[in-house]
N, C-alpha and C positions, 0 to 999 in steps of 0.2 A: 732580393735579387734572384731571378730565375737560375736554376743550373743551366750551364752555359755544356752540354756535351761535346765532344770535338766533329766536326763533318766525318761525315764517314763517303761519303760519297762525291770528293775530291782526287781530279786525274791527277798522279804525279808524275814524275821524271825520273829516271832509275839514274842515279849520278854516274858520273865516268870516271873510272881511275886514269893514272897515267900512262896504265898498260891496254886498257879499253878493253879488258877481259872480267870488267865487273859483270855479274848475270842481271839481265832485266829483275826487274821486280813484279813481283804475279799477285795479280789483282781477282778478286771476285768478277763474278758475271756484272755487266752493266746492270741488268735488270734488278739482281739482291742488291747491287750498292743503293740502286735507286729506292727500294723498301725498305731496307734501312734508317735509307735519310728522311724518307716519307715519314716511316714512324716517328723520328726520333721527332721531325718537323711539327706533327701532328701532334704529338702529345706534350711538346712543350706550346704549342698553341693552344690546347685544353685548358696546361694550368694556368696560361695565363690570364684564362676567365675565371679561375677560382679566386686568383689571388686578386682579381680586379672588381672580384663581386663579394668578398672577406669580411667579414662584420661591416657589411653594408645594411641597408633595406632593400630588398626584394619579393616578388612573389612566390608565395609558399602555395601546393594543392598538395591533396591528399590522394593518393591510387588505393590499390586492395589492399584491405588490414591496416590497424591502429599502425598510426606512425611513422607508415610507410610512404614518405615523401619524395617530389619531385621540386624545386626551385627552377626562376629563374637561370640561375646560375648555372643547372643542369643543360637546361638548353642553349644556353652560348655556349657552353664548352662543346655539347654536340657539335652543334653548325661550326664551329672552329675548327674542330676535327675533320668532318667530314668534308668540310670547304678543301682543306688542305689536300686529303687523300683523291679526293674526284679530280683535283687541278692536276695529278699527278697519274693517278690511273682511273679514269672515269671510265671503265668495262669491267672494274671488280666491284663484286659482291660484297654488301655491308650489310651487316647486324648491329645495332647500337639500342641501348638498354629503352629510350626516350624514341627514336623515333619508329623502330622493330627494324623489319628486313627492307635493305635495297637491292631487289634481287637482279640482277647480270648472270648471264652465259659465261662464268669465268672459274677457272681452276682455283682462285686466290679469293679467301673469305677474309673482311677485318671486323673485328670483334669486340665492339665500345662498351667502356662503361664509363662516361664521361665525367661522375663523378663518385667512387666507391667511396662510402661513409657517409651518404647525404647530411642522414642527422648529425653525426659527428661536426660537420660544414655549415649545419644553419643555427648550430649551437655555439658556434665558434671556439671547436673545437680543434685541434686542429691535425688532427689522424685522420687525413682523408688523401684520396688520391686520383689521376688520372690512370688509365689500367686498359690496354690496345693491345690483340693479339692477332698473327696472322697466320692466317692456315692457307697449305697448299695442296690440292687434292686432300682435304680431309685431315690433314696432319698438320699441326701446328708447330711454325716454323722460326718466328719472331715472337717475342715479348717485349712490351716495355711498361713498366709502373712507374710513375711520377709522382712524389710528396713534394709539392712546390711549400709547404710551409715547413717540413722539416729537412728541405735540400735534399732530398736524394732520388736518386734519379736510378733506376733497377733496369738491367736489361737482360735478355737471354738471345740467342742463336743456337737451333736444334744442332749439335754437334759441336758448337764451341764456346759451351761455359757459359757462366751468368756473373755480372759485374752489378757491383752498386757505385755509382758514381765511377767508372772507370776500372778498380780494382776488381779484381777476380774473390769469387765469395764460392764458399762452400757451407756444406751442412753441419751440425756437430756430433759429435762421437758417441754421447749418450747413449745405453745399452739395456737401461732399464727403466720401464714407463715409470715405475714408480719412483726413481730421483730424475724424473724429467719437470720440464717445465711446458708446459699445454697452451694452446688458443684454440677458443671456438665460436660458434655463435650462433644465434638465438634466431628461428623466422619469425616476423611479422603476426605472420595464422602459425600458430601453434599446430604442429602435429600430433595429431590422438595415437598414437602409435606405441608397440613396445618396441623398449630399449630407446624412447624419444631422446630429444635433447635435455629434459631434464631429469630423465631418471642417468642415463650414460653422464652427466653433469656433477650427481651426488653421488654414484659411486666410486668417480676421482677424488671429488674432494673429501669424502666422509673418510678416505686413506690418507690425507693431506698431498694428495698432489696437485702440487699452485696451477690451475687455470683461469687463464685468461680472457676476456670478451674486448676487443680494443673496436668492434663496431665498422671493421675493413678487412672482405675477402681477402682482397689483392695483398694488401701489407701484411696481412695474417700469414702469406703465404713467402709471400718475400722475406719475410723476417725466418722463417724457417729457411729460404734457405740460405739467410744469411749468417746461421746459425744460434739467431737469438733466442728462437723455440725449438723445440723437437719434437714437435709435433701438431698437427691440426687436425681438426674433422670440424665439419659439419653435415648438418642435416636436408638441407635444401638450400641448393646454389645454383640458378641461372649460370651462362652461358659467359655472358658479360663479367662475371664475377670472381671466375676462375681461367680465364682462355691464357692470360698473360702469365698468370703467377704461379700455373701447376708446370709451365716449362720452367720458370725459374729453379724451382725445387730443383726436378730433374735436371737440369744443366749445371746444379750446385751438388750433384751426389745423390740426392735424395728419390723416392720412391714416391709416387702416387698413385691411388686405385680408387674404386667406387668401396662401398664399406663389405662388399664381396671377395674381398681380396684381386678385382679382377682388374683388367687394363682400364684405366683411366679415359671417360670421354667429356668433354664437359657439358656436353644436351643430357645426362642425366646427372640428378639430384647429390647423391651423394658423394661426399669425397674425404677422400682421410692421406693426409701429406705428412712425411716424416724424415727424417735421418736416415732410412731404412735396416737401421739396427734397430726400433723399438715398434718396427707398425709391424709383423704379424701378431704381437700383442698386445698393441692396441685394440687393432679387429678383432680380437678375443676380447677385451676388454669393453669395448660394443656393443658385441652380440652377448654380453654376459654368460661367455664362456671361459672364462677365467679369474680368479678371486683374487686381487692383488693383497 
């Protein structure tokens, strides 16, 4: 069964007491209720193409680099999504991983990845996700991440917090990379670079500290800030891949940057997500500026 999230974007009635000195009740702008419920609409309409296409048969192709797939599957969930947000606001601005830019004259950009974890999805695996983020004037404003096969359902609001299935979630306490617990992951094209993903890879583990590859930006990022990691990076990440889930973090406590230490945008590559007690030495950890 899908998570069932509560409407958010329902008028109500401020009750009356007996003395008729109750205060109204103060509601958000019509416009955010209705992004809100947009989102929330929209990306339980995604997962409902994951779960309806789930160790089925469908078609597989191949894009840039071994392994790097698109399904069937990717594209309902697009057109699901997108069907949903145009019936609602057809003057905003889409980016979505499958179909690229729909560009509009509009302040508010949505930002798809209709299905993060492909392979994880056509393995029948089942760590994958739906992952929608909304920016306004440049600033990302809404999150939401979807695991329709492990029920949970992630959201954030720039200024109020990040919930997994309704519950308000934060980051964890951990203070030291070296008793932390890590996610990361791996591109498609290997980058030739120092300090790549696999040298920064062996000299966590060659200290023993447990990292993770679970094969999902967005859950990668969610889990951190729901305190199940304390930390992530990776090395090359799309737009799609991070727009929903580095507000997560943030709205759960937590700190995100490019691997510069610098303010976080998701149109570039790198990014390192944390607790924000262990990421300045992470990014030393990195840049192999620091010897744990």
């Amino acid at each position: 069964m899908l998570y069932s999230h509560p409407p958010l974007g329902a008028d109500e009635q401020a009750s009356t007491s007996i003395c008729n000195h109750q205060p109204e009740i103060s509601h958000p702008p019509l416009s955010l209720r209705m992004l809100k419920q947009t989102l929330i609409d929209a990306t339980r309409a995604g997962a409902e193409q994951l779960v309806h296409f789930y160790d089925k048969e469908y078609t597989v192709s191949n894009k840039e680099g071994v392994n790097n797939l698109v399904t069937e599957a990717d594209h309902a969930s697009e057109a699901a999504i997108i069907e949903v947000i145009q019936k609602n606001f057809p003057d905003h601005f889409i980016l979505s991983e499958e179909t690229g830019e729909l560009k509009q004259d509009s302040e508010y950009k949505w930002i798809i990845d209709p299905i993060d974890g492909t392979i994880n999805f056509s393995k029948g695996i089942p760590i994958c996700c739906v992952s929608i983020g909304v920016e306004k004037n440049g600033q990302m404003i809404l999150g939401a991440v979807y695991s329709p096969f492990l029920n949970e359902f992630f959201f954030a609001e720039r200024g109020q917090g990040a919930t997994l299935n309704d519950k308000k979630i934060r980051v964890s306490t951990q203070a030291e990379v070296i008793k932390s617990c890590l996610v990361t992951g791996f591109p498609y094209t290997y980058l030739d670079m120092p300090n790549g993903p696999l040298e920064v890879f062996e000299r966590l583990i060659r200290k023993g500290v447990p990292v993770r590859r679970l094969g999902s930006a967005a859950l990668d990022l969610c889990w951190v800030a729901a305190g199940r990691f304390d930390g992530f990076y990776e090395h090359k990440l799309q737009a799609w891949d991070s727009a929903a889930g580095f507000l997560m973090v943030e709205e759960a406590g937590g700190k995100v940057t490019d691997f510069d230490n610098n303010y976080y945008s998701p149109y570039q590559p790198h990014l390192v997500a944390t607790n924000g007690k262990i990421h300045e030495e992470l990014v030393e950890v990195i840049h192999n500026r620091k010897v744990l």
